[in-house]
C-alpha positions as MATLAB code, in Angstrom:
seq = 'XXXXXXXXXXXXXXXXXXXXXXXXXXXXXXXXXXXXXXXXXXXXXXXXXXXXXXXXXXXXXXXXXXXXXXXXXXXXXXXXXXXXXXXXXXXXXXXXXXXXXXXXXXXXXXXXXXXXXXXXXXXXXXXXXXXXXXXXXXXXXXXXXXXXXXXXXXXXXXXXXXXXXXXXXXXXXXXXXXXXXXXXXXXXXXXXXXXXXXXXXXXXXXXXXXXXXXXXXXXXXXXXXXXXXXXXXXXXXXXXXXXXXXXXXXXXXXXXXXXXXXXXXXXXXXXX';
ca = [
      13.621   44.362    9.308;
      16.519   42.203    8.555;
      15.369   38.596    7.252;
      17.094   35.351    8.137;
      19.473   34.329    4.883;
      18.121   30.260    4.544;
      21.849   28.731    3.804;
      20.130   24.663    3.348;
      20.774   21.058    1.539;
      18.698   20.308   -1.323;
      16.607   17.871    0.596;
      16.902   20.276    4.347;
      15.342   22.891    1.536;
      12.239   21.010    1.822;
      11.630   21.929    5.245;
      10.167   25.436    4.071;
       7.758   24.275    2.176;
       4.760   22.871    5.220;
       6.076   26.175    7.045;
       5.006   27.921    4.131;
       1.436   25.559    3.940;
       0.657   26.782    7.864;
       1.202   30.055    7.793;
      -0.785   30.806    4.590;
      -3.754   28.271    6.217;
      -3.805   31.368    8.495;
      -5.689   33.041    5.730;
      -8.371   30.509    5.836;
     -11.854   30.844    7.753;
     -11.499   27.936    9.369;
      -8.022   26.819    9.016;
      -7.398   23.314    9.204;
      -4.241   23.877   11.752;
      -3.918   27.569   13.220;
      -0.404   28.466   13.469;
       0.800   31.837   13.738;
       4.295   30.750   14.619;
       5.268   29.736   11.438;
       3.468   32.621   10.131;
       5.551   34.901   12.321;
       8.718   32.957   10.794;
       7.952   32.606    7.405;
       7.820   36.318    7.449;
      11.205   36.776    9.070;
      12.989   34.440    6.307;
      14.455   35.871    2.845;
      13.202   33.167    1.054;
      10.893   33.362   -2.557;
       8.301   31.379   -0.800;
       5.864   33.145   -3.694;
       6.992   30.512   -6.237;
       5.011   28.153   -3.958;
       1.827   29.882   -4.556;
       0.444   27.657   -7.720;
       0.687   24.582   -5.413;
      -2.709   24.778   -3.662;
      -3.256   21.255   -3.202;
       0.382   20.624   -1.419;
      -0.649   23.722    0.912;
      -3.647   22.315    1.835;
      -1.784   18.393    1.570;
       0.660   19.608    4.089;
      -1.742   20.804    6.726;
      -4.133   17.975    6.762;
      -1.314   15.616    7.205;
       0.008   17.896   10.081;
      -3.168   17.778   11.429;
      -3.399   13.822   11.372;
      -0.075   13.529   13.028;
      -1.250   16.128   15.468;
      -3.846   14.173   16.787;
      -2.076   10.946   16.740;
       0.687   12.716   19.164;
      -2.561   14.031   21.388;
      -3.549   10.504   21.453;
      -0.132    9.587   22.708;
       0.042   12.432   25.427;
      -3.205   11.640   27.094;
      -2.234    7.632   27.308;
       1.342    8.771   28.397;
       1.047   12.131   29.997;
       4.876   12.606   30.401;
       6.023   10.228   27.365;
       8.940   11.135   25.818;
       8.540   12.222   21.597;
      11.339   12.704   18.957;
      10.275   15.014   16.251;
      12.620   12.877   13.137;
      13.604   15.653   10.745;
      12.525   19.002   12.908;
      12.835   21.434   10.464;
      10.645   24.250   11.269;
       7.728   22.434   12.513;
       5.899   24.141   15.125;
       4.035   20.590   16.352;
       5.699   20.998   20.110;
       4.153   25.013   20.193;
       0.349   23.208   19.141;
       0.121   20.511   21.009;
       2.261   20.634   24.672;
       0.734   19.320   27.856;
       2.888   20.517   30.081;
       4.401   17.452   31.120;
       6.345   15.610   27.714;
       9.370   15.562   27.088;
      10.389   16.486   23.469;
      13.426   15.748   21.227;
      13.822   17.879   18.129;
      16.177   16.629   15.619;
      17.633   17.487   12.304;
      20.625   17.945   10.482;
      23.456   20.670   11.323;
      22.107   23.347    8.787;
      18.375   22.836    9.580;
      19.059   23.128   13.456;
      21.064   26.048   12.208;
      18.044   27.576   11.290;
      15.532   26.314   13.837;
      17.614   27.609   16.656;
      17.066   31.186   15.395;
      13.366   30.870   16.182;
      13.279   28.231   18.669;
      14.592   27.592   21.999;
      15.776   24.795   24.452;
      13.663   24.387   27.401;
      13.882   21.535   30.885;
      11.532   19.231   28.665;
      12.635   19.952   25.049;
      15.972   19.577   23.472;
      17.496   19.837   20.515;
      19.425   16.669   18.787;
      22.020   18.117   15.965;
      22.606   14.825   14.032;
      21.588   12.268   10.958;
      18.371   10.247   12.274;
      20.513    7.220   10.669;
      22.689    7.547   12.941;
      23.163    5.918   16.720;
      24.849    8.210   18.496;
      21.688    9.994   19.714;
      20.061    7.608   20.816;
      21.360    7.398   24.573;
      20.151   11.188   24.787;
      16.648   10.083   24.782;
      16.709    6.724   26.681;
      18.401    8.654   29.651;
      15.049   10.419   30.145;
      12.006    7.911   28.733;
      10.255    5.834   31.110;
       7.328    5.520   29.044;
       7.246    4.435   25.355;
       8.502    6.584   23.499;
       6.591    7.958   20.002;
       9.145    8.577   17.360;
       7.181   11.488   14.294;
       8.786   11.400   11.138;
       6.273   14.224    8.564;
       7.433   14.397    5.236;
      11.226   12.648    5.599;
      11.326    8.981    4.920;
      10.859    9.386    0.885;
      13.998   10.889    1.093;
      15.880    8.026    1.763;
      16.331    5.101   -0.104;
      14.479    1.474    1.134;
      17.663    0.357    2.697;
      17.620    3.419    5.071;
      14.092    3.618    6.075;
      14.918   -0.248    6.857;
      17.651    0.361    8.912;
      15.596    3.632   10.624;
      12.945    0.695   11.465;
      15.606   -1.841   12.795;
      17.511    1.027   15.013;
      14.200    1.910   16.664;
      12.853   -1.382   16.985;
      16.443   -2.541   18.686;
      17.063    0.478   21.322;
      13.209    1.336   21.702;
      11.166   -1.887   21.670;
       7.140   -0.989   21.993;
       7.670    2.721   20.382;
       5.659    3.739   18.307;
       6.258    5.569   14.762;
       4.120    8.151   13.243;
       5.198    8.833    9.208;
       3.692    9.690    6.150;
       4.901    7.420    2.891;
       3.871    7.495   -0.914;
       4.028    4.970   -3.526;
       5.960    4.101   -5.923;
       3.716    5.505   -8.753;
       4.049    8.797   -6.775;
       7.983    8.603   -7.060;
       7.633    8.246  -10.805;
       5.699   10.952  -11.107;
       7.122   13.003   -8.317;
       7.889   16.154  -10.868;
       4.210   16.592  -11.170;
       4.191   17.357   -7.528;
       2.505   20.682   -6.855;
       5.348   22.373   -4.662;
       8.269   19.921   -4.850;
       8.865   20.724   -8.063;
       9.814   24.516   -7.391;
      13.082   22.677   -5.655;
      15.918   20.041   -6.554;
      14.967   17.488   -4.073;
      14.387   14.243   -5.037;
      12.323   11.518   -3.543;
      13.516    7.644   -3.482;
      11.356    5.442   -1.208;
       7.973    4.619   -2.313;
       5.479    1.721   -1.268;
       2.555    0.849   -2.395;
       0.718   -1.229    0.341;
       1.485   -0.073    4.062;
       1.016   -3.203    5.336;
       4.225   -4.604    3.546;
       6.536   -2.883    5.973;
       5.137   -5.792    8.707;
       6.517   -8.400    6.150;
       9.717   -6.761    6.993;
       9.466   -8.144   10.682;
       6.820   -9.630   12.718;
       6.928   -7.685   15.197;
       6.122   -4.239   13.106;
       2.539   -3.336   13.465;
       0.719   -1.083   11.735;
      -2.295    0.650   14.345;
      -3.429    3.059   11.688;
      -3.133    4.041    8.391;
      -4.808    7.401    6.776;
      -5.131    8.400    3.101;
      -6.578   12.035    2.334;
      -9.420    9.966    0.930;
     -10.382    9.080    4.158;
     -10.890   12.012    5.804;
     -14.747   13.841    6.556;
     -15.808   15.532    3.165;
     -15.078   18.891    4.760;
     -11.930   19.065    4.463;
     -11.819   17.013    1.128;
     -14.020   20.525    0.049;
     -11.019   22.424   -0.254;
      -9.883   20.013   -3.289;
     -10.761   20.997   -6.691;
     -13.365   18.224   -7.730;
     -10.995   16.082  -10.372;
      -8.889   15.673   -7.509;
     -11.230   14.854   -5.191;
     -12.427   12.212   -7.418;
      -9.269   10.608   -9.025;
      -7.786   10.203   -5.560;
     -11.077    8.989   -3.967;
     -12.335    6.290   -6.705;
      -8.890    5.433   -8.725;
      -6.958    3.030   -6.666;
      -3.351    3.700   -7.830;
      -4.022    7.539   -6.946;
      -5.613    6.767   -3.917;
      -2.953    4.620   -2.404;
      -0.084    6.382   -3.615;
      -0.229    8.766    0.016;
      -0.574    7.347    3.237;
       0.032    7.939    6.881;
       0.906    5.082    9.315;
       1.305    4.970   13.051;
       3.295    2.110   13.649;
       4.221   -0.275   16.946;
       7.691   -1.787   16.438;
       8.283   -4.498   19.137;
];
């Protein structure tokens, strides 16, 4: 079998890392998510995805948050049956494959060399599409209002501490402006957590570096008034079994210390 040569930006690298956390859930009993598509692609990339091994807790990190977002998009779907969602920062995410009604239409995008990629193991279809371009940017943006009656649900997993506070800023405005009611689905960490981000578990196997951190959710609504936060989800605050599959010092720093406990969230958002 000839594997797929992965030819990505330090940050796009990142993007193999929760494909690597699904597809080795698969090994689980119960597995928190159940994806054999990115098991089925993990194994058709040349890629030392073994130096990930060590990082237990960001395999098991990775699919509880994809499993939060998961149900927040489910959510979504059943209030807005044929909504319209834009996966921020695609990757390889196989979110569309677990949770399609039938009826939504989907937006995929990512930079050129990670739609590079996904377009060797994904395809266009009537209700997806694929968006080749900077989520920064504007020039997308007509793409999806030419199709969204409904609100539309933008899901950013594992992007925004990539870019700096003026960017995720300007993300906020950009939505807020050309999609007013949307909603935004992200996960964030602290500021502690980008001082310490070498410590990582499997970040630190790659160059990337994190830059936005906040420590309270809630500040983003001092940015405007009309940001709302609906939800907001720490691994602490999930049922105990999946908190089981932590070592017990983790469990308990990140339950009971409040710096480690707030330094990872999840937020669904309403802007406008």
């Amino acid at each position: 079998m000839i594997k797929t040569k992965v030819d990505l930006g330090i940050v796009q690298e990142t993007l193999l890392i929760p494909l690597w956390g699904r597809a080795s859930e698969l090994q689980q009993t119960e597995p928190i998510i159940c994806d054999p598509k990115s098991a089925e692609i993990l194994e058709a990339i040349d890629y030392d995805f073994d130096k990930f091994a060590p990082a237990k807790n960001s395999q098991i990190g990775v699919c509880l948050r994809g499993m939060i977002l998961d149900n927040w998009v489910r959510t979504y779907l059943k209030q807005y049956p044929q909504g319209s969602l834009v996966e921020i920062g695609a990757g390889l995410n196989t979110r569309f494959e677990r949770v399609d009604n039938g009826e939504v239409r989907w937006f995929d995008l990512d930079l050129p060399d990670s739609m590079l990629l996904r377009k060797q193991f994904f395809e266009e279809s009537e209700r997806r599409k694929f968006i080749t371009a900077s989520a920064l940017e504007t020039d997308w943006i007509e793409s999806v209002k030419a199709v969204s009656t409904e609100p539309c649900l933008f899901v950013a997993e594992g992007v925004l501490m990539y870019f700096n506070e003026q960017q995720v800023k300007q993300l906020f405005t950009n939505l807020l402006e050309h999609f007013p009611g949307c909603c935004f689905a992200f996960d964030c960490v602290s500021q502690f957590w980008i001082k310490n981000q070498k410590r990582h578990g499997a970040l630190k196997y790659t160059s990337a570096k994190m830059f936005w951190g906040i420590s309270d959710i809630r500040q983003i609504q001092d940015w405007d008034s009309r940001y709302q936060v609906m939800e907001a989800c720490g691994f602490a605050d999930l049922p105990a079994k999946y908190l089981q599959r932590f070592p017990l010092i983790f469990r308990l720093l990140f339950s009971y210390i409040p710096l480690l406990r707030n330094s990872y969230r999840l937020a669904l958002m309403k802007l406008g």
